[in-house]
N, C-alpha and C positions, 0 to 999 in steps of 0.2 A: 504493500500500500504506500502510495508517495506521503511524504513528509507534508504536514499542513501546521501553521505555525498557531500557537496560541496571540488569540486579539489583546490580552490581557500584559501576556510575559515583551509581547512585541512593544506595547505600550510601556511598561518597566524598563525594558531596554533604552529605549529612545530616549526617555527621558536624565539614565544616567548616562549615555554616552553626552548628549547635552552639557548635564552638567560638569562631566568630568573635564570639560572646557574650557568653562565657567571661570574668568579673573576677578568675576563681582561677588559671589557668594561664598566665600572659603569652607562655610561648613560645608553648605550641599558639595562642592567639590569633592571635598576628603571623603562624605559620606557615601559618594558615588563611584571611588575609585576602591572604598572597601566593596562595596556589590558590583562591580565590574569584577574585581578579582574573585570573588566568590563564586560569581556566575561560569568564568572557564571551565567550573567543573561540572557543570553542565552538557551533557553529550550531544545538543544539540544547539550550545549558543554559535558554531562559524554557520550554521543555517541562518538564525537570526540577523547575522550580523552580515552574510553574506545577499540577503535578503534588503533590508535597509539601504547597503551599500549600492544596490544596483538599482532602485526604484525611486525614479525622479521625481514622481510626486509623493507627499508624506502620505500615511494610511490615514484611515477615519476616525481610528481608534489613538489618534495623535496628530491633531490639527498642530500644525505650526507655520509661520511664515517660509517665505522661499528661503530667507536668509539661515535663519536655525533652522529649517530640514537640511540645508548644506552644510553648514556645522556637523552634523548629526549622522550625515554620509562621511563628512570624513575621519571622524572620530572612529565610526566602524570601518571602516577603511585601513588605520592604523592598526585597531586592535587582529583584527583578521590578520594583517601582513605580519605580526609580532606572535601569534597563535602557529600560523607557518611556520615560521622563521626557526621559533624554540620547538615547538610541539607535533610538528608534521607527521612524524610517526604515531603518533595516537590520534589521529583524524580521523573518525570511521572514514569508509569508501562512501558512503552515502553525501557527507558532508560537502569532500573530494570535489563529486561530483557535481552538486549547486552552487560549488565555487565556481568551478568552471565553466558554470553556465553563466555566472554574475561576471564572471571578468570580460567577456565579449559585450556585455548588455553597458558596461562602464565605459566602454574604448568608445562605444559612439553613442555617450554624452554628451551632448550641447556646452557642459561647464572643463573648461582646459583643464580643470586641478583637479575633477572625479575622470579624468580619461589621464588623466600622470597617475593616478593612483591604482589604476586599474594595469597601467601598466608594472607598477613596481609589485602590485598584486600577481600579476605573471610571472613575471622575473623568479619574484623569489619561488613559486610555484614551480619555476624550471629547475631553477637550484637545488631546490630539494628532490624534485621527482624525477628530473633528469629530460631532454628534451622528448626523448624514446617514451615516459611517462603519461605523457599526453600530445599523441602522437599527430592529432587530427589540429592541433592547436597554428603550429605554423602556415601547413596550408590554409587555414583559413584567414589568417592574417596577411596573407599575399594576396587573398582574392579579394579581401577589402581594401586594401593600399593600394590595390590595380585598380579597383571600380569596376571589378571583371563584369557584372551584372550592369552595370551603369544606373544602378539605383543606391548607391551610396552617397551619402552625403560628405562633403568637404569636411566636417568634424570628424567622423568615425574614418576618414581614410589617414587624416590626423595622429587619430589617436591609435591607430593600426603601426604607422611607420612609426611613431616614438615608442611607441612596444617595444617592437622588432630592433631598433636601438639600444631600450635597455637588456634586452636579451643578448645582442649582438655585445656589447659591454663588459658582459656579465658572464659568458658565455663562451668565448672567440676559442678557447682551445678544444671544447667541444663539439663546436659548429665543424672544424679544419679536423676533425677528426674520423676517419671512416668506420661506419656501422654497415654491416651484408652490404660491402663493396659500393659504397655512396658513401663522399662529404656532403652532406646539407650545405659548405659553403659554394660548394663550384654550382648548386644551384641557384642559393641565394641572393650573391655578390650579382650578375647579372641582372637579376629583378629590381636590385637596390639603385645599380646605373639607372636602370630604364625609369626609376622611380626621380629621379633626377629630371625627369623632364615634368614632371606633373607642375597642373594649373597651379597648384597651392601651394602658399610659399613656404610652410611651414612643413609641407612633405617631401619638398625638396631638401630645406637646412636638414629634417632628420636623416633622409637618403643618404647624407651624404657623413652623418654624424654616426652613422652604420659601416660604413665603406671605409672611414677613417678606423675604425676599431683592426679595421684587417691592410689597410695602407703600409704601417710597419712591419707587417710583417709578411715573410716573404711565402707566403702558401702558393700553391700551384693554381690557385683559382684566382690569384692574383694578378700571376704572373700571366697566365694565360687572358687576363681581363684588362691588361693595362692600357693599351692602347686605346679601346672604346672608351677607360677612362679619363685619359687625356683628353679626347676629342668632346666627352660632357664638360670635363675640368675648363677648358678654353669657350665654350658655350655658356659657361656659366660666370665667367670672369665678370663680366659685366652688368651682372641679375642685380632687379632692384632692391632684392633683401638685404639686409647687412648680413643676417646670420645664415644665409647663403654664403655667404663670400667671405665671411667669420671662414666656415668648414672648406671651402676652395682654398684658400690661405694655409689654412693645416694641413690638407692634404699634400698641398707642393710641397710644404715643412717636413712631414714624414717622407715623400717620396726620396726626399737627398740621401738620407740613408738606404732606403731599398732597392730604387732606379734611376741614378745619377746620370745612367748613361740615357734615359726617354729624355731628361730635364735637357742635357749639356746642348741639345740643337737648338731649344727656345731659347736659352740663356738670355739673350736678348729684350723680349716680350716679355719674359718672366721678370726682371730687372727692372722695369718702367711698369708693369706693373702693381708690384711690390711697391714701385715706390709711390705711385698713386694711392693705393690702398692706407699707405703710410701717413699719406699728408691729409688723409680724411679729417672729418669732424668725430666717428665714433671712434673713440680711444680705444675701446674693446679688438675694435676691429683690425687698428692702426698697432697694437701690438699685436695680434695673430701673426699682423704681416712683417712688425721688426723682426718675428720669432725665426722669419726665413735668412735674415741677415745670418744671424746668428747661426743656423744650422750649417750653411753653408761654407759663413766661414771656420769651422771645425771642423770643416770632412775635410780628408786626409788628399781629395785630388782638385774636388769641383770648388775649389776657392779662388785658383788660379781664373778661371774663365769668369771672374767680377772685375779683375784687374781696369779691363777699360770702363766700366761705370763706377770705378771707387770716387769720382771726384762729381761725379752725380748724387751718390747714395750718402757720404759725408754728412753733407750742409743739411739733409733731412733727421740723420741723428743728431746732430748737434741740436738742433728746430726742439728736435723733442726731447731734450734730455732737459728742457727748462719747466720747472715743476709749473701745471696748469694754473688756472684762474680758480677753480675749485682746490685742489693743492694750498696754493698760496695764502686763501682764505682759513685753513686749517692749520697750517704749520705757523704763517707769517706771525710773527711778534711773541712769539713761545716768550713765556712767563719764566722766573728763576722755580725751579720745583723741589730743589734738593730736599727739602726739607719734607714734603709729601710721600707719605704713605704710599705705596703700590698696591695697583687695584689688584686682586686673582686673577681678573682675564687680560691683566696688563704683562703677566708673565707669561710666555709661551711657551707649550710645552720644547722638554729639550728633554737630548738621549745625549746616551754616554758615547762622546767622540770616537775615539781611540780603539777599536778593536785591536786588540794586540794580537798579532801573528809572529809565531816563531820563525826565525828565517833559518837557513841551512852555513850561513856563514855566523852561524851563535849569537845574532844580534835580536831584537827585538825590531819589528816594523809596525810603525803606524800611521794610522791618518790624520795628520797635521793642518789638516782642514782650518782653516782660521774663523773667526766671526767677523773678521772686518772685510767682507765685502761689500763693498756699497751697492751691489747689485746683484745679488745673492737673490736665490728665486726661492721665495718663502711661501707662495701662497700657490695654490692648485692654479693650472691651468686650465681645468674642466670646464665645460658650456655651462653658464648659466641656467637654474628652470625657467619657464615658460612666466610670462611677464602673467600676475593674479588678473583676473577679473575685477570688477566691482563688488565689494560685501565678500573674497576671498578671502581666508585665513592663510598666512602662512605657517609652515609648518616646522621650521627653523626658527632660531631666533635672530633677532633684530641686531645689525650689530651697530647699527649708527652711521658717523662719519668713522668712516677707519682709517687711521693713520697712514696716507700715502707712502711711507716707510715703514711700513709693516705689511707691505703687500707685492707680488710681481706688478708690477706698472710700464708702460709703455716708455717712462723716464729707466729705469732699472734697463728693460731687456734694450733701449738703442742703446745705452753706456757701456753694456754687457758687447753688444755688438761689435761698438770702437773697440774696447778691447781686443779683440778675436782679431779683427782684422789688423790691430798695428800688429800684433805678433805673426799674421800671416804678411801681410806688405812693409813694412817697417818706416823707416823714416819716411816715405812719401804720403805716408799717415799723418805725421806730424806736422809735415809742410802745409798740408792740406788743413789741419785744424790752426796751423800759429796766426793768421791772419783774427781769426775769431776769439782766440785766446789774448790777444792785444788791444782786443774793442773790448773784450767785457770782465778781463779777470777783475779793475778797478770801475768797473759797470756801477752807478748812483744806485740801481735796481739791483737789492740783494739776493734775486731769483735767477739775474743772470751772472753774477758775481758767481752763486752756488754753481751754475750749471759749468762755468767755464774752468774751476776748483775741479769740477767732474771730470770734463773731457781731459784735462791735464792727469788727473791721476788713472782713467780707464787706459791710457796708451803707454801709463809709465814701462810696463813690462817687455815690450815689443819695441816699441822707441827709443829705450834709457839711450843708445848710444850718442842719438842724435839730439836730445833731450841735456846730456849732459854737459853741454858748453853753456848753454841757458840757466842752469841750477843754481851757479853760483848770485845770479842775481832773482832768481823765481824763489829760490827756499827761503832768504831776509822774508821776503814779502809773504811766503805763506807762512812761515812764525808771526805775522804782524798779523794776518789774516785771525789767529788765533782769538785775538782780543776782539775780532767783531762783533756789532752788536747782534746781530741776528744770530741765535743758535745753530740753526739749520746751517750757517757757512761756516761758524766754526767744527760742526760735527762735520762735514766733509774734508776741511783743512788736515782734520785730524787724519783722516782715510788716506790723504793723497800723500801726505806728508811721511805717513807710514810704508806707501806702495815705493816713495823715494828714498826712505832708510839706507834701503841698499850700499847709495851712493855715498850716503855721508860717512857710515862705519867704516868704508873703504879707504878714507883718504888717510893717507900716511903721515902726511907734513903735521906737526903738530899745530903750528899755529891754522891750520885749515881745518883739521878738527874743533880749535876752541871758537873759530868763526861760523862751522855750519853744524858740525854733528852735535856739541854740548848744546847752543842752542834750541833747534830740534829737538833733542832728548826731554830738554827741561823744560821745553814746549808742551809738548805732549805732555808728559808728567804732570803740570799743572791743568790742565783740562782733565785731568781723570778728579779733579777735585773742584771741577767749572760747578757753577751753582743749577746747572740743568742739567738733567736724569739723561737724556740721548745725549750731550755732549762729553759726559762723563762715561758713558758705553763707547762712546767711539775712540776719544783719548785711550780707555783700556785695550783696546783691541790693536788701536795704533802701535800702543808699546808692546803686547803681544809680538806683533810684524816685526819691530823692531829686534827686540830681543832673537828671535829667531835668525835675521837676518846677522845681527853682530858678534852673537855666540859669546865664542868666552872673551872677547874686547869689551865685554861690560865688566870686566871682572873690579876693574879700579873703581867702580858706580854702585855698585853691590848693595853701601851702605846706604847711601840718600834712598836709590830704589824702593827699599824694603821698609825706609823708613816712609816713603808715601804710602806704600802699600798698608802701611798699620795704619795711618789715617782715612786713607778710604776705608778700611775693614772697618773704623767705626763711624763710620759718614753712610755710607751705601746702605740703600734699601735692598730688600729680598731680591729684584730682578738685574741689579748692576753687578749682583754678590758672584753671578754665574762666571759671567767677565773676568773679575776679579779671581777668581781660581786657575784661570786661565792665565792668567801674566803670571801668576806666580808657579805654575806647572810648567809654563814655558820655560820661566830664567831658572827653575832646576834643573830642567830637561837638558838646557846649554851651559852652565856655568857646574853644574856637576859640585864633586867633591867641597867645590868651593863655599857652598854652603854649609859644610862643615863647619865652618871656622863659627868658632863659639861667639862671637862678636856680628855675625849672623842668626846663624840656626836659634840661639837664646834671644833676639827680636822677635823672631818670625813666627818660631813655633808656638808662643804663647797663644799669639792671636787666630791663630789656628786649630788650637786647642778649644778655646774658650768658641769657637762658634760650633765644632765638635759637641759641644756639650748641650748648644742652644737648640740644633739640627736634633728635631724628633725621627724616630727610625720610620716612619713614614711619612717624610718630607720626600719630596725631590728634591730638595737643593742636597739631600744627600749624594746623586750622579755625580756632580761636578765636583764636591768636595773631598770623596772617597780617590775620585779620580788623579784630582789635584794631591792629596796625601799621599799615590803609590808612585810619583814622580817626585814629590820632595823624597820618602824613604830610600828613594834610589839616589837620590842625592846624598842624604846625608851617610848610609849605607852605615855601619856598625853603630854610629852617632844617635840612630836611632831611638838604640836599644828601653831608653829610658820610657819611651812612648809609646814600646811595641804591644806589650799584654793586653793591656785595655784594648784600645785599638783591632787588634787580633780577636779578642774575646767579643767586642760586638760587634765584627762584620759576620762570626760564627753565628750570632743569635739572630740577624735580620737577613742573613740565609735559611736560619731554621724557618723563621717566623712565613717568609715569603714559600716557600715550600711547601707548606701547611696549609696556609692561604689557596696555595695552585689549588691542593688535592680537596680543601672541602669547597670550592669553586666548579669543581669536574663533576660533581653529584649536588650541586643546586646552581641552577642559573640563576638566581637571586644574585648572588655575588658575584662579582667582579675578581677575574682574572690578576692577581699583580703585575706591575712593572717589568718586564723583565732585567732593565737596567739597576734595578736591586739586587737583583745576583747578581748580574756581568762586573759591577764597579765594586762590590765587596769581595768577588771572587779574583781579580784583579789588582784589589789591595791587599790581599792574599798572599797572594805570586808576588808583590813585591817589600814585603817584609818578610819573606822567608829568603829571597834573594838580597839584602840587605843586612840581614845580621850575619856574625858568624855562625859557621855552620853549627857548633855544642849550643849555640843561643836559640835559634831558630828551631833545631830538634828538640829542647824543651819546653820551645810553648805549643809544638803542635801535640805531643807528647802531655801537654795537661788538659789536651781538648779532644784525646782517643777513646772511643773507638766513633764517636761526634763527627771530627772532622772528616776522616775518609768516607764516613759514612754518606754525608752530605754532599760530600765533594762527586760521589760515583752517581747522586741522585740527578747533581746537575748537568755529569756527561751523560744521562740518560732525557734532560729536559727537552721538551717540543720545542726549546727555542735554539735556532746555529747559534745564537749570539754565545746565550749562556754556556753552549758546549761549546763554544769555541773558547772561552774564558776560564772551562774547567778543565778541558784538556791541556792547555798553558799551562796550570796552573799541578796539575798532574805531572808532565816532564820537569819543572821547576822543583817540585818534591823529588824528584827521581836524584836532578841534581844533588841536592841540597841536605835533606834530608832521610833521604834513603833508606836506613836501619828504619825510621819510625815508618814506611811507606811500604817495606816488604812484607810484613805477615798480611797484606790484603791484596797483595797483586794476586792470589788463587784468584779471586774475585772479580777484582777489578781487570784483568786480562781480557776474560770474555768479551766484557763490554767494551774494551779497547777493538777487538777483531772485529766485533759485529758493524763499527761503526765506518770500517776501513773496505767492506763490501760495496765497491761500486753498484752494484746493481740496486740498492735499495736509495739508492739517490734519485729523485726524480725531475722530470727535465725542467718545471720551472722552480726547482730550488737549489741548483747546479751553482749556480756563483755565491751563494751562502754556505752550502753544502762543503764546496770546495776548502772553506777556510777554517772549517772544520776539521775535514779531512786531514787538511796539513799541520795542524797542531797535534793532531792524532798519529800522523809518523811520527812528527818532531819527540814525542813523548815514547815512544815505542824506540826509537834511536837513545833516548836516553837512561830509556829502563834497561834495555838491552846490555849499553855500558858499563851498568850497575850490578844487575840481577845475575851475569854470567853462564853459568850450567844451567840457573834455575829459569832460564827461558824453550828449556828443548821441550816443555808440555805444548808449546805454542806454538813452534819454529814451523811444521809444514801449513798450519794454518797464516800466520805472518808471512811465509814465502808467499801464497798465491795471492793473497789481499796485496803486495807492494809488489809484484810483479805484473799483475791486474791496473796497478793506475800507474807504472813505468811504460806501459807498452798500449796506455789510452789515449791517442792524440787532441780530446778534447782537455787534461787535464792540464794545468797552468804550469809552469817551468818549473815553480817555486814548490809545489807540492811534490815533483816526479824527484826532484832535488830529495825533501827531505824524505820522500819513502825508499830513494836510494840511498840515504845513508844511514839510514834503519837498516836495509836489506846489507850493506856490507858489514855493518856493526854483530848482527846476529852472528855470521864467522867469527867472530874476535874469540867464542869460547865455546862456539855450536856449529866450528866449521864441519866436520864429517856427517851434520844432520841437511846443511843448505849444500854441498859440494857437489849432492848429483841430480843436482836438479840448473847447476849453474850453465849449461849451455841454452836455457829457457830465457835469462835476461841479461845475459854476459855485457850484450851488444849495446841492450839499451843502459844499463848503469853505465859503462865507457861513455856513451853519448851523454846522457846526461850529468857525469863527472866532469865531462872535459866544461861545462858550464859554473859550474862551483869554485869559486876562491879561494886559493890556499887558506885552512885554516884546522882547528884540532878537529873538528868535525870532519871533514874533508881527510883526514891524515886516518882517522880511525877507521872510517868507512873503508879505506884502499887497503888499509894491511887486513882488515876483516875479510875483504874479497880475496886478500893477495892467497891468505891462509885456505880458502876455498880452493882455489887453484892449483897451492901445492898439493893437494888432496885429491884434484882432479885435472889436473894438466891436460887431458887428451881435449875436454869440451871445450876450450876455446883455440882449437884449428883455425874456425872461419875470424876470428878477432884478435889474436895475438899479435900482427904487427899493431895495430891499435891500442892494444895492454902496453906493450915496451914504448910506443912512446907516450902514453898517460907516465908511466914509468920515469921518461927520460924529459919532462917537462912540470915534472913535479918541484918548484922551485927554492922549498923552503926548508929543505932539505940542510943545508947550510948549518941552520941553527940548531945551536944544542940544547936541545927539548926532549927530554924522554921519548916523549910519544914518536919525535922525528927519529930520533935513531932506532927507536923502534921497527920504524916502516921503514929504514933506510936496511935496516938488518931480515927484513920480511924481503922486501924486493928484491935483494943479494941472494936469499935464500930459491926463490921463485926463479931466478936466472941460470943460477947454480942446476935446478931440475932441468930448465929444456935446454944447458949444454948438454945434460947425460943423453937426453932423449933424441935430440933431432942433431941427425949425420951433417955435418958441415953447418953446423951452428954460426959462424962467422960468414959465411954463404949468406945464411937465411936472413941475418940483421942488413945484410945489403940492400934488401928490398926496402928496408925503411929510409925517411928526408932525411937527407944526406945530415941538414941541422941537429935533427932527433938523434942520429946515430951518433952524432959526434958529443952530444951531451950524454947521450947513453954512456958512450966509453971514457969518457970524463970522468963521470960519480960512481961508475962500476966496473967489477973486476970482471972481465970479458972474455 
């Protein structure tokens, strides 16, 4: 019998979706979102709801105006799509079913926001059940977007292609995917062209906002579609939509990277067109189209063929790097604010920089990523939704005026653009902007004052050369520029000024130091304590740049430094305080040990401490702080020690804490998932106070935190997140180093987990560049247990051969990973050569190739006598690679020094040479076939 709704329960409903809306009545609200939640448990409230949602006029049994019945549809609207979303497996089939009859009856609604929600009601509908789930669903979406019947109306053909949009979106690996020998793309992509042509301008933007989701990327239904896309794409150049021409503009922007070679014949038309787009009235639009500057000039060939319109395209960035009329009215005459409170949404969120990766040459690599870009792309590029109706609710919230520096803007991506291009064209960059940098840098108008500060500092990096006869009278002026009255030009001052650090740390002459770089310096330094909150971010981030750039030449500045640095620590509000960890994580990261010196370290660490104590373990200003902490302990390195327990003892408990969190989050969707940068930055300050102390110091505190800390530590190389496993697996070889004895009664354990994660096959393709940097902390650590553990690795050894001989011989795997799982795989010989010896004609070739990539060093030294030891063990398996092994052999450089480890390997490759005189007849013959250079260094360091 079909489902029939109660007139009663339907009226109940209505009236709390209503009020769950409600900003006028807070009780009925609350009241309404306790029986809204009550009622989910109702086996037939997504009938209700799906009911309401699709039915344009209100029932009888619930008179209401057009405006609250619209309220009322989208309220049910949300709660339905969040019913899917969590609960789709407990949906009877019944329910299913009159969903899917409501989301077609929503798509060609008359009101834009119940046909957006009908689609996000699909969407997630495909998400969940998968496109093959409801099968009938697509084709019918194509035959209303076509008007196959020609009794469709311009709304429902509307609301059909922005579907198929959010499904395309949402979907694209799916669609490119074949089921019983069919992609659904190499059907669809076709209909989506031909959808390009329709009357309606709003079925065109999404056609095309469909076809963009599959433009990057390079499927066979693409490539076979490109050309009819071109010939719509030039069709369309000129449509009178914006947001037509918004998604033409994207399109050419993705194409640079997938079909460089369709673009390179327009180059031309594409170039004047761009730049018309550019000089529009809609900004939105006008950056879509800077965005192509931009792509262009960062692809590795198609930048060259701009060269003859660069002195066209110029004068249109510069146009627009000057903040708007709207702009100016927001920023112009900023107030002193130091003294104000930060709002919560004045903070944005931030993640922990720094992934740390283990590299093969024993260092640590990271991403140095600065904050001081002044053109740094912060905000999404996504289309906009659909402009509301009359009496629509939005369904986001409101953000205001937002700060034109807090968002990507058409000023941000043309300055991004100059940039790009002085480093691809170089000085005739600068030629090209010095005419305009002389009309406005002392411009009466502090907006083109700022903009000409910009263009100066976007081309510092590609220009310096030609830049730098100019400095000595451009940097006086931008230290003066500092005192300006307008904010806004002293925060760029600060940017550009930092982008030219470079120059100043460089000069030798003393007295040209105390003319450009101490000024400068002490420039800067005092804006990190300007009486306004953004020119005080930007001063920090400037000295950031700075420090970076000059490294240990600050070493004699050390003291004033730190001494600002204390005064900001008690000046700064919450959101400067992110910054501020940042200068000071940089000048340990470059001045090192230096901060040892007690006349430092006892400044610095106080104030360090003391916000330490102020920082709740569920702050985030904990990321930056932890982060900031494991580059001073590497700094200070034993000096530490005073500060290490504590420190140690609570990144242990908001690891437990955050753990516990995961798992009772995994069994109630009520709660919220933690941070993941709650592990990554405590697990990372981990790793660097066990590499920091000595080694008796560091084995007792991990030692007062057993059987706790391996405990947690194996939890987080098992967590969903790469990040966190990439931070425990560091964190793992670091113990291997370091502390050793307390990390061996768990590697029975901890092994397993080590292997399973080194199985290429359970990587899947779109989390391969996350994956990867996992992967490589997980050799690096398996290279260092190995070093360690000796015998006590042959439980493992055939399983560890085929996992690192599996990503030495996978050409899609990164240099840096094949590196360190070869010198895991040669370390295993060092004490389990007779276990790896007959299996060495399987990867001989590749470790050689990827050895000869590696830099002398003890890593590099151990891995080869590891192998060497295999060899003597098996000498016949490398036949096809021997002249290749003797000159690895005979180009081994560091040999010289007297280092254990080296005359170790110097006495293993004597020993290994000594084998294939006995073996091969005319031994001095066979070396003849090696470069003549190789031979000659050969018989140099060995007895022959």
């Amino acid at each position: 019998m079909a489902w029939q709704p109660s007139g009663e329960n339907l009226k109940t409903l209505a009236q709390c979706l209503k009020d769950s809306l409600s900003a006028f009545n807070k009780a009925a609200q609350k009241q309404a979102e306790i029986m809204l939640n009550q009622a989910k448990a109702s086996p037939d409230i997504n009938n209700y709801l799906a009911l309401i949602f699709s039915s344009s006029e209100p029932p009888q049994e619930f008179p209401a105006t057009a405006a609250d019945w619209h309220v009322v549809r989208c309220a049910a609207a949300l709660m339905l799509k969040n019913n899917i979303k969590n609960n789709y497996n407990k949906i009877p089939e019944q329910s299913l079913a009159l969903v899917k009859l409501a989301v077609p009856l929503g798509l060609q609604d008359k009101n834009s926001q119940i046909r957006s929600h009908a689609g996000t009601l699909a969407t997630e509908l495909i998400n969940k059940g998968g496109i093959y789930g409801w099968p009938e669903f697509l084709p019918e979406l194509l035959k209303t977007l076509t008007n196959e019947s020609g009794q469709v109306t311009p709304e429902a053909q509307e609301g059909a292609m922005a579907a198929m949009a959010k499904i395309c979106e949402d979907n694209a690996k799916m669609l490119e995917r074949e089921h019983n020998g069919q992609r659904p793309i190499n059907f669809l992509l076709p209909k989506f062209i031909q959808a390009t042509r329709s009357a309606v301008p709003k079925v065109r933007a999404h056609a095309l906002t469909a076809i963009n989701v599959f433009t990057p990327r390079k499927s066979q239904a693409m490539l076979n579609s490109i050309d009819d896309l071109l010939q719509h794409l030039f069709a369309l150049a000129e449509d009178p939509s914006i947001d037509v021409r918004k998604q033409v503009c994207r399109a050419f922007v993705n194409l640079v990277e997938t079909r460089p070679d369709k673009l390179l014949p327009h180059i031309e038309g594409l170039a004047k067109y761009i730049i018309a787009q550019q000089k529009g009235d809609d900004e939105d639009l006008a950056t879509e189209a800077a965005e192509f500057w931009l792509t262009v000039g960062e692809h590795d060939n198609l930048w060259r063929a701009l060269e003859p319109y660069i002195t066209d395209i110029i004068p249109v960035l510069l146009e627009c790097m000057v903040y708007s009329p709207e702009d100016i009215a927001i920023l112009g005459g900023a107030s002193d604010d130091e003294d104000e409170e930060d709002r919560e949404e004045d903070i944005k969120p931030q993640f922990a920089k720094k992934k740390l990766t283990r590299a093969a040459n024993g260092n640590t690599a990271a991403d140095m990523a600065k904050n001081g870009n002044a053109f740094e792309k912060v905000a999404s590029m996504e289309e906009d939704d659909d402009d509301l109706e009359d009496g629509e609710i939005d369904d986001s919230e409101s953000e205001g005026d937002e700060n034109p520096d807090e968002k990507w803007t058409l000023r941000k991506c043309s300055a991004a653009a100059l940039d790009v291009f002085a480093r691809d064209f170089g000085g005739p960059v600068f030629t090209s902007i010095l005419p305009y940098l002389q009309s406005n840098l002392k411009h009466a108008d502090w907006s083109y004052r700022e903009a000409a500060v910009l263009a100066l500092g976007a081309v510092a990096e590609g220009c310096m050369d030609v830049v730098v006869p100019h400095l000595p009278e451009l940097v006086p002026y931008l230290v003066s520029l500092l005192d300006d009255e307008e904010p806004v030009v002293r925060q760029i001052t600060c940017w550009t000024l930092g982008r030219y650090s470079a120059w100043a740390v460089s000069l030798v002459d003393q007295a040209q130091k105390e003319r450009y770089f101490l000024p400068m310096m002490d420039g800067i330094l005092k804006k990190m304590l300007d009486k306004n909150k953004n020119v005080q971010e930007a001063g920090a981030s400037a000295m950031a740049n700075l420090e970076e750039k000059a490294g240990k030449a600050l070493e004699p500045y050390c003291g004033p430094i730190i001494q600002q640095y204390i005064r900001c620590f008690g000046k700064y509000k919450d959101k400067n305080m992110w910054v501020l960890y940042d200068c000071v994580q940089t000048l340990a990261e470059h001045i090192g040990p230096v901060l040892a010196r007690p006349e430092l370290s006892n400044q610095l660490m106080p104030v360090l401490l003391d916000r330490w104590q102020k920082v709740g373990d569920e702050s985030r200003e904990l990321f930056p702080l932890l982060e900031c902490l494991s580059y001073v302990a590497m700094a200070l390195g034993d000096a530490f020690t005073p500060y290490a327990e504590p420190i140690f003892g609570r990144c242990i408990r908001i690891i437990h804490q955050n753990l516990e969190q995961a798992m009772k989050a995994k069994t109630n969707t009520d709660l919220d998932q933690p941070d993941e940068d709650f592990l990554v930055t405590s697990l990372d300050l981990l790793s660097a106070i066990i590499q920091a102390l000595d080694n008796d110091k560091a084995s007792k505190l991990v030692a007062n935190v057993q059987p706790t800390f391996f405990e947690l530590m194996a939890l987080c190389m098992g967590d969903q997140s790469d990040a966190v496993q990439q931070s425990a697996y560091a964190l793992l070889g670091d113990c291997a180093k370091y502390v050793f004895e307390q990390l061996k009664p768990f590697l029975p354990n901890i092994m397993p987990v080590v292997i399973k994660r080194l199985d290429m096959d359970t990587i899947l393709d779109e989390e391969v560049d996350n994956s990867f940097s996992v992967v490589n902390n997980a050799c690096w650590s398996v290279g260092e247990i190995a070093l360690q553990y000796k015998a006590g690795m042959a439980p493992f050894v055939p399983q560890l051969i085929q996992r690192c001989v599996d990503i030495l011989s996978n050409p899609r795997v990164p240099g840096g990973v094949s590196e360190n799982a070869a010198i895991a795989l040669g370390r295993l010989g060092l004490d389990n050569a007779e276990l790896v010896a007959p299996h060495l004609g399987s990867f001989a070739e590749e470790f050689l190739d990827t050895m000869d990539d590696v830099d002398p060093s003890e890593e590099k030294a151990t891995a080869l006598r590891g192998f060497t030891e295999m060899v003597t063990r098996n000498p016949q398996a490398m036949e096809n690679v021997l002249l290749h092994y003797f000159s690895t052999i005979a180009n081994y450089q560091e040999l010289s020094l007297q280092k254990p480890v080296l005359l170790e390997l110097h006495e293993a490759f004597q020993n290994v040479i000594n084998v294939y005189k006995q073996i091969i007849p005319g031994f001095g013959n066979f070396l003849m076939q090696m470069e003549a250079k190789d031979l000659e260094l050969l018989q140099r360091l060995f007895a022959l």
